[in-house]
GUNUDO-801315 format. One record per residue (C-alpha): residue in one letter; x, y, z. Coordinates in steps of 0.02 Angstrom, whole numbers, padded with zeros to 5 digits, always signed. Example, Ala and Ser with C-alpha at 12.3 -4.5 7.8 and 13.67 -1.06 7.14 Angstrom:
2
A+00615-00225+00390 S+00684-00053+00357 
//
This chain:
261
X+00000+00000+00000 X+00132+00130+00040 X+00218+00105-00105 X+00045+00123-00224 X+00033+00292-00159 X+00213+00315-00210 X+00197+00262-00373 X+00034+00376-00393 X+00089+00548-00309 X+00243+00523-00439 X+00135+00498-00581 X+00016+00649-00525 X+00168+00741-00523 X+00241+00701-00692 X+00077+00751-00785 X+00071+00905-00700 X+00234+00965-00788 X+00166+00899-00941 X+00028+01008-00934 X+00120+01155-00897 X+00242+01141-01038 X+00107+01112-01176 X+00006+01252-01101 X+00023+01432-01176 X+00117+01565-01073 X+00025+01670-00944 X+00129+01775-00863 X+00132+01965-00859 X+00167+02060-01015 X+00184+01909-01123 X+00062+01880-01272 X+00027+01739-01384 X+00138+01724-01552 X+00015+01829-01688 X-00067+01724-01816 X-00056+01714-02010 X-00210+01864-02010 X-00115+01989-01908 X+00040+01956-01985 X-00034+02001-02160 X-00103+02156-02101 X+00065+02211-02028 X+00151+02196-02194 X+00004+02267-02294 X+00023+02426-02167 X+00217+02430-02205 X+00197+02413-02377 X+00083+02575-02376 X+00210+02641-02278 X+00348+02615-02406 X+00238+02689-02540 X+00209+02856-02443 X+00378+02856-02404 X+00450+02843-02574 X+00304+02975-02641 X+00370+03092-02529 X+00554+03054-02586 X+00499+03081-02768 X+00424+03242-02729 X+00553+03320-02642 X+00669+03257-02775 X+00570+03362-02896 X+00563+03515-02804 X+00740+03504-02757 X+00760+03494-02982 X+00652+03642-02996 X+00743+03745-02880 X+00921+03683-02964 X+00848+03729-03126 X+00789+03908-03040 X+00968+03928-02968 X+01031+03908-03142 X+00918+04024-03221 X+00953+04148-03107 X+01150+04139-03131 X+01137+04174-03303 X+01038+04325-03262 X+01168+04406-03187 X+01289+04340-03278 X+01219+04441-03431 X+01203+04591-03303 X+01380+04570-03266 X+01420+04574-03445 X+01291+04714-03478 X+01390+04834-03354 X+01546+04797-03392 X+01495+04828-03566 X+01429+05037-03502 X+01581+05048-03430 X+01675+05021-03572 X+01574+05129-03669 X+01572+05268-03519 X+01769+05261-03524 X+01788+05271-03702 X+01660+05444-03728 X+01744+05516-03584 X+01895+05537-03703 X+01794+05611-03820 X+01693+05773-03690 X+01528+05750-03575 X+01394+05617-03628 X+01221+05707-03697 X+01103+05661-03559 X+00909+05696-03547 X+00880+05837-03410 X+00699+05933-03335 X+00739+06088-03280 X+00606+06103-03143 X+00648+06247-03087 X+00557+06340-03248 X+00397+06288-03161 X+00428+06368-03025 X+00485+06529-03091 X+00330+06552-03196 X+00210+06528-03049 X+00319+06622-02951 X+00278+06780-03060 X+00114+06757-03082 X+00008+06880-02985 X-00114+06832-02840 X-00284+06853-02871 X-00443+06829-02773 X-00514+06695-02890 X-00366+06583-02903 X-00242+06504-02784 X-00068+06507-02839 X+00051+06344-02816 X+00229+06306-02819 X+00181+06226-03010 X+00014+06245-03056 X-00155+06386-03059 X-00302+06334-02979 X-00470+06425-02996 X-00621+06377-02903 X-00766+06346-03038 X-00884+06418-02929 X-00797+06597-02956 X-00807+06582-03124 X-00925+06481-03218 X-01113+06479-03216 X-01176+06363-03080 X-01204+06185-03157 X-01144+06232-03322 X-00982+06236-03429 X-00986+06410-03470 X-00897+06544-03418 X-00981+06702-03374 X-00952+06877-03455 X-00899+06896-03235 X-00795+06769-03229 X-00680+06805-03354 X-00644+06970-03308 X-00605+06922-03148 X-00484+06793-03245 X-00439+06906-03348 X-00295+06999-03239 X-00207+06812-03174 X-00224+06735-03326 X-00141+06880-03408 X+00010+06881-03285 X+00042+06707-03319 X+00069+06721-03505 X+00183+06843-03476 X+00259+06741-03365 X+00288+06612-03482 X+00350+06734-03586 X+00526+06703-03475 X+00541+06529-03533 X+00691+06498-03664 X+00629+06514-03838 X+00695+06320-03874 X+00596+06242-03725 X+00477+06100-03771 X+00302+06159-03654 X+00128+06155-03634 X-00013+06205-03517 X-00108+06050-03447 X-00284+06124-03423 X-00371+05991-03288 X-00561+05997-03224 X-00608+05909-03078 X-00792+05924-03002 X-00858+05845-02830 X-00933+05706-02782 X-01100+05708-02805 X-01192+05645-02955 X-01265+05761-03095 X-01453+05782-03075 X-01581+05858-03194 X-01431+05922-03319 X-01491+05862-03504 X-01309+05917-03558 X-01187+05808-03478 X-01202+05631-03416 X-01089+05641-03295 X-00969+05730-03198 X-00841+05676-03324 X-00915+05772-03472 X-00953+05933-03332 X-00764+05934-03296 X-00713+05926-03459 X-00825+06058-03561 X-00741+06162-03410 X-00565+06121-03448 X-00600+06171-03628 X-00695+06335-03594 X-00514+06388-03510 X-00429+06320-03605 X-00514+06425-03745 X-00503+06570-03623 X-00321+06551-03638 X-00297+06542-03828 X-00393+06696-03848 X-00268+06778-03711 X-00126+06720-03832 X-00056+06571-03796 X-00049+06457-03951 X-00147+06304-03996 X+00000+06186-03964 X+00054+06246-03824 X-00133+06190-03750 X-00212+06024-03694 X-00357+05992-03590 X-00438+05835-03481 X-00602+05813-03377 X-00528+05699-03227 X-00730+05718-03153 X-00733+05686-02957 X-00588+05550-02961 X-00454+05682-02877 X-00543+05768-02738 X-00440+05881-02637 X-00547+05867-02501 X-00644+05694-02417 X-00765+05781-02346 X-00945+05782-02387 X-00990+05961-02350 X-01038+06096-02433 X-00859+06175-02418 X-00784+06011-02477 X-00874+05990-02631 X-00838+06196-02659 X-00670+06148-02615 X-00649+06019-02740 X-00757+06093-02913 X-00605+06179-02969 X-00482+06199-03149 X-00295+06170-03130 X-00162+06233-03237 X+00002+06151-03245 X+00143+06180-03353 X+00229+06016-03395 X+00413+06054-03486 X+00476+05902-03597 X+00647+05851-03569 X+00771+05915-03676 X+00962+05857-03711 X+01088+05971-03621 X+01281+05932-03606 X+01325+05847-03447 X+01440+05925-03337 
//
């Protein structure tokens, strides 16, 4: 009897470690070996992986060509500059042996002299370079005419300024710019003009008119309607839009070719 229980407590005891080796590992942190399924899935997820991965390398590898192929373009730009200025010198150097270079030159100074001469008057303001005459003073309200009124009171600046002119050298390329400008607020009930545009320039004619008949000659003349597109003033008050109906006159001198000093 003792030794049956022997015999059976060593048997219990060998198919206990049997069990335990053929049974699967429980212990913390451990996990069963994945099967075919997951397996698959983890390469399918690498592969997609590797394909965003090499999309991005081909990309950059473009942009990196585009920029070499910028780089490039831009180092024969200045590579022809180069050249280019090197060339002016050479030219510069060689007419310096032969006196100053003819160069293009404004002598704005003219401008100011004329204005500068021109006598103040009640109905126009005098500027460093231009004559500006408040419509209101002169022309018939809402019209493009100017009264018998306004041009004699016109009559006294307008003849100062021509003789004014009269200072510029006889050579000198010039004209009077004659510009009408008007406010801001659209026409109403005029059956002449359909807009401020047409109002602003029948008034820059009618001076410009005015002038010829003072004696200044036709193509010495030109007139434009800018309408309300240059106020002086933002406002929207009466003394704003007075401010802004108004006719410039500029005197614009085209270059001429002097010697260079």
């Amino acid at each position: 009897m003792q030794s049956g229980r022997v015999v059976s407590g060593r048997w219990f005891g060998c198919c206990g470690l049997l069990c335990l080796a053929l049974a699967p590992p429980v212990f913390a942190g451990e996990r069963a070996v994945p099967d075919a399924a997951e397996l698959q899935q983890v390469l399918e997820q690498t592969r997609a992986d590797l394909r965003r991965l090499n999309r991005y390398a081909s990309d950059a590898a473009d942009h990196i060509a585009r920029l070499e192929q910028r780089l490039a373009e831009a180092e024969g730009r200045n590579r022809a500059q180069a050249e280019r200025i090197e060339q002016l010198g050479r030219d510069l150097r060689q007419a310096g042996g032969r006196g100053p270079a003819a160069v293009p030159v404004v002598d704005y100074a003219w401008q100011q002299r004329v204005f500068a001469a021109v006598v103040p008057s009640p109905v126009a303001e005098v500027g460093p370079d231009y004559l500006r005459i408040p419509t209101d003073a002169v022309f018939v309200f809402g019209t493009g005419e100017l009264g018998a009124e306004g041009r004699d009171r016109l009559q006294p600046v307008v003849r100062s300024l021509i003789d004014a002119l009269g200072q510029l050298p006889p050579d000198m390329d010039w004209r009077l710019e004659v510009a009408g400008h008007t406010d801001r607020r659209p026409l109403r009930g005029s059956a002449r003009f359909a807009s401020n545009w047409d109002l602003s320039a029948a008034r820059a004619v009618a001076v410009l008119r005015y002038l010829h008949e003072q004696g200044v000659a036709n193509p010495r003349l030109a007139a434009m309607g800018y309408g309300a597109s240059e106020p002086l003033d933002g406002g929207m008050d009466k003394a704003s839009h007075r401010r802004n109906r108004r006719v410039e006159i500029r005197l614009r001198i085209r270059p001429g070719v002097l010697a260079a000093n």
